[in-house]
N, C-alpha and C positions, 0 to 999 in steps of 0.2 A: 377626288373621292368617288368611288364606286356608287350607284345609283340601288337603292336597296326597294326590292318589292313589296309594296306595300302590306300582302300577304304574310309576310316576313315579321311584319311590327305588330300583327295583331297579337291579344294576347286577352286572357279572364274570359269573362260571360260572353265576348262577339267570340271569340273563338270555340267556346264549347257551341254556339249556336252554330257556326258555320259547319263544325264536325254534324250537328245533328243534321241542317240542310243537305249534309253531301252523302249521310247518309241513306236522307228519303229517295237520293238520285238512286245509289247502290242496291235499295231495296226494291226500287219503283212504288215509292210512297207506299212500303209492307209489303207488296207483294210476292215478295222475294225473298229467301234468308240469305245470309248474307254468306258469302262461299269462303273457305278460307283464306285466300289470298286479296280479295277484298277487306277482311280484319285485318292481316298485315299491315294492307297500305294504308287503313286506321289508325293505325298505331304507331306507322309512320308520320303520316303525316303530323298527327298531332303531337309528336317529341321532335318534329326536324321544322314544322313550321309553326308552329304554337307555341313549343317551352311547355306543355301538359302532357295528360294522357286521353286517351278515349276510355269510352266506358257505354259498350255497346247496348247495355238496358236503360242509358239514359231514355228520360221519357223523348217521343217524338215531337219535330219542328216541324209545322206544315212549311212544306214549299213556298205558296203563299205570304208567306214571310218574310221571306228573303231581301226584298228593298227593304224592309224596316230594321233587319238588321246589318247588312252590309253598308245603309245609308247612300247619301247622293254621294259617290265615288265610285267613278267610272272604273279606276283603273285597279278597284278593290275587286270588284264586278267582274270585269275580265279574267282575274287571276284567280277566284273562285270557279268563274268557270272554267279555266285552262283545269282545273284540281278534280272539277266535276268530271270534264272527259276525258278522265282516265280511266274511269269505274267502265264501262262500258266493253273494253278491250283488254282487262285482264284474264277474265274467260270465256269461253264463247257462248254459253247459255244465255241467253235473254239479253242478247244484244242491241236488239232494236227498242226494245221498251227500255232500257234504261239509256237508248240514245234520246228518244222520245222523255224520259224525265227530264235529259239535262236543257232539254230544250223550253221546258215548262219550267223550270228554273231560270233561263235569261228570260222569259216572259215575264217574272215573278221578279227583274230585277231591272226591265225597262229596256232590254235589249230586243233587235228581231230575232228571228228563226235562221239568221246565215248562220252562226255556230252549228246547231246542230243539224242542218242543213250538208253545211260540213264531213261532219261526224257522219252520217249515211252513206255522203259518195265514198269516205275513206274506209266503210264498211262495208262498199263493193269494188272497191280499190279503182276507183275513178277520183284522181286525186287535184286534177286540175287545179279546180277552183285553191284548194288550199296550198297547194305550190304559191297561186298567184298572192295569196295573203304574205307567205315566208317570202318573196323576192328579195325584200330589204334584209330584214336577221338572217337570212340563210349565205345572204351575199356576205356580210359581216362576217358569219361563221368560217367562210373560206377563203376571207381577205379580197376577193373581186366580184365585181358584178357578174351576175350566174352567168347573162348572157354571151360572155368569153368563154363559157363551157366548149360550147360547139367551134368554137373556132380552134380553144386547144385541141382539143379530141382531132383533129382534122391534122393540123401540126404532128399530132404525137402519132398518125397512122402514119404520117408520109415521113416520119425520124428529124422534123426539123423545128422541134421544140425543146432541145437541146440547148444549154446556157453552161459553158466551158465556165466561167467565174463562178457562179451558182456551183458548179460542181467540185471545183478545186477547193474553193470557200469549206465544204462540208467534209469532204478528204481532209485539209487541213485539221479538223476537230477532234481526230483520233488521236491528234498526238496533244490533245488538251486534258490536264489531270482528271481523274475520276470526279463523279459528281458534279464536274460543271453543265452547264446547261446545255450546251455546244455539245459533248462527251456523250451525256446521256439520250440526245438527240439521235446520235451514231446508232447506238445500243437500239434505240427505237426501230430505229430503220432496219437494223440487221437481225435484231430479233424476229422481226414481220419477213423477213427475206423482201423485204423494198429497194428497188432502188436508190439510190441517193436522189434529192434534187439534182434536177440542173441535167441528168440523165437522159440521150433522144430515145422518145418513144416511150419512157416510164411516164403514163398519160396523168395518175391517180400522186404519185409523189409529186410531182411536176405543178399540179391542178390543188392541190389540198397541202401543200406545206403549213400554211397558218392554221389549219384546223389541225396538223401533228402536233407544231406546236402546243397545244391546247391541248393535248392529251398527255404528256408530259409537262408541262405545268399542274395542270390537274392531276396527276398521277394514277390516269386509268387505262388499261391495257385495251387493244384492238377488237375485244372477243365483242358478240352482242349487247353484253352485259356492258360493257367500257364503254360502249357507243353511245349508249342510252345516256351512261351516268354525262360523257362528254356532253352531251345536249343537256341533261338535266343544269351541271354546273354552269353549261353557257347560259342556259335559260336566266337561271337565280343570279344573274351579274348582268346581262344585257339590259340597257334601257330601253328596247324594243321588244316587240312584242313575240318569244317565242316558241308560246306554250304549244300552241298545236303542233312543233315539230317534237317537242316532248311526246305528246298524243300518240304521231305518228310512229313512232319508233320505237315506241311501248306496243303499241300495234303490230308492227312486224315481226317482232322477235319475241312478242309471247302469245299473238293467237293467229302468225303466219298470215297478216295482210299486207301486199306489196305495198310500200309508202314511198321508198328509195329504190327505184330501180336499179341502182348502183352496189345494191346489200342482198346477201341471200335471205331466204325465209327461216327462221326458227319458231318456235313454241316454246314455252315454260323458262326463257330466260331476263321475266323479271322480276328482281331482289328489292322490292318497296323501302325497305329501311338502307338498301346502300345509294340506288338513285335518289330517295328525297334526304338523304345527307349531302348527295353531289350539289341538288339544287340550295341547301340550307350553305354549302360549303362558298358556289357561287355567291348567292347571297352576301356574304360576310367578308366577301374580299374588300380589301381596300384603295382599288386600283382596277377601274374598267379597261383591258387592254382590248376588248372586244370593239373597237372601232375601226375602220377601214384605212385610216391613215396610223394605226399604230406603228411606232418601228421598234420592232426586238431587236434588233441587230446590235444594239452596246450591249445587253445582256448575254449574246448567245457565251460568252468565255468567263463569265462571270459564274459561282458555285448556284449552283441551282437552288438551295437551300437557302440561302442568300437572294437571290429574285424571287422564292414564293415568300417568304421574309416581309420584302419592301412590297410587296405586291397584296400581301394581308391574304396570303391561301395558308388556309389551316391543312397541316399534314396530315391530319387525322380524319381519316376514310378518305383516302388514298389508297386504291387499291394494288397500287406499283411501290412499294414502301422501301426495298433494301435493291442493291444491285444483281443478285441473285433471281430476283422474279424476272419474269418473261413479259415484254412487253405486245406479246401476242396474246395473251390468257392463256387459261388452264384449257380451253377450246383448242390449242395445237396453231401452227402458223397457217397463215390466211391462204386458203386456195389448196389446204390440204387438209382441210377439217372432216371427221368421221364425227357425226352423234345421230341418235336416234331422234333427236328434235329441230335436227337440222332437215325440211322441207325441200325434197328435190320437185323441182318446174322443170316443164322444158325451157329451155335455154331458148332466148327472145334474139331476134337478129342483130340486139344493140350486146346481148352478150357473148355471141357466137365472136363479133366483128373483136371483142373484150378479150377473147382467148388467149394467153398467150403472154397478155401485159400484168404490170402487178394490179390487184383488184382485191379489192377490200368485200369481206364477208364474215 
């Protein structure tokens, strides 16, 4: 059984309380109105993890409150606060005082100042510290521990990260009916213009197979938006803790702060009611494959429909729904993307050395 957030099972009067707590973060205890995309993820949150609605003239909850109503439960505590800092980084206005409430909130609930703490450096894109928090969930997310990062990257310049079986294995999948898991995997990869696994020098397919996986399971495409909800739905299923890479990358792609050096910058690419569906979606699975010894492998030839099925993933808000959709997004395939809210940097010497290989943005 899938390990469900405690966040998930709140419901009646703690939940309308916690809507007003998360409010007083949003507003900075009133002194703020509230922007429109902050009512969004009002509205979200409370139909994707409450079961209610919001009702933004509710009367105010002081901050101050907040242990009394979250109670002695750490790990309620957390996951309020993972909901709180998100307020912060949907627009850029009054950033720092509403990172400064969310901080007066873990005060208010017996936590230190490392959360928002946090929340500062990744508001001047000094992200250390919270990298070192994600070690574990983020190692999970991509099936190996990070620190093989560097050692592939090093393989995949010199072309000797190449795995002739890995690649055959996925060759072989073309000739596997529509719809299977295996099939659609293909579609993924050639939709993106990716490499196959198992390809020398494809660094990022090579490096993140298990987190593809995860994107077709979940059925969200490569765009900014896909990424998010990707984290979002890992979030809402992992037993471990991984809300601030939600945080983070709600961060990057809607108010253009570096979190993943790996990802370009966007602005205004987040949809509150499709990511807090991904995480209500994670949530409701019934089958955590999110662990480092998972094996998919009996699955991959199996109908896809059929593993999210046994697997208890609800198809609905899926943003990859029929086989006609693009599993690049409506954003165009990766590495050739035009928008206005896509964020040009100069190009770091980790992306210069990136040129040329497939590269996710």
């Amino acid at each position: 059984m899938s390990f469900m957030k405690r966040i998930l099972q709140v419901r009646d009067e703690q939940a309308a309380s916690i809507l007003a707590l998360l409010k007083q973060v949003a507003t900075d205890d009133g002194r703020f109105p509230l922007h429109e995309i902050h009512i969004e993820t009002f509205h979200a949150m409370a139909e994707h993890l409450f079961q209610t609605t919001f009702d933004p003239d509710a009367p105010a909850v002081p901050i101050s409150r907040a242990g009394e109503i979250v109670g002695d439960d750490h790990d309620l505590a957390m996951e309020v606060m993972n909901m709180a800092g998100i307020f912060p980084f949907v627009e850029e206005a009054h950033e720092q005082e509403r990172i400064d409430a969310v901080g007066r909130l873990g005060e208010a609930l017996g936590l230190d100042r490392t959360f928002a703490k946090r929340l500062h450096q990744l508001s001047h894109e000094a992200v250390t510290g919270m990298a070192i928090c994600l070690y574990r969930p983020l190692s999970v997310e991509v099936g190996a521990p990070l620190w093989q990062g560097g050692l592939k990257f090093a393989g995949s310049m010199l072309h000797v990260d190449g795995d002739q079986k890995k690649l055959a294995r996925y060759q072989g999948f073309r000739k596997l009916p529509q719809g299977t898991f295996g099939e659609t995997l293909i579609r993924y990869y050639d939709d993106n213009d990716f490499p196959l696994p198992g390809t020398p020098g494809a660094f990022f397919s090579n490096s993140l197979t298990t987190h593809d996986m995860h994107h077709v399971i979940a059925g969200y495409p490569t765009s900014p938006l896909g990424e998010t909800c990707v984290i979002g739905f890992d979030s809402g299923m992992m037993d471990l803790d991984m809300g601030k890479a939600l945080i983070g990358y709600i961060a990057q792609f809607q108010v253009g702060l570096q979190f993943d050096k790996g990802l370009r910058l966007w602005k205004n690419q987040f949809k509150p009611d499709i990511v807090l569906r991904a995480f209500e979606r994670g949530g409701d699975a019934t089958v955590n494959y999110l662990k480092m010894d998972f094996d998919f492998e009996p699955h991959l030839e199996r109908p896809l429909a059929d593993v999210r099925r046994d697997f208890g993933v609800d198809v609905d808000g899926a943003l990859i729904a029929t086989p006609k959709d693009q599993w690049c997004g409506q954003v165009g395939v990766v590495g050739h993307r035009v928008s206005p809210d896509l964020i040009e940097k100069k190009k770091s010497l980790m992306e210069r050395l990136l040129a040329g290989k497939n590269t996710k943005d």
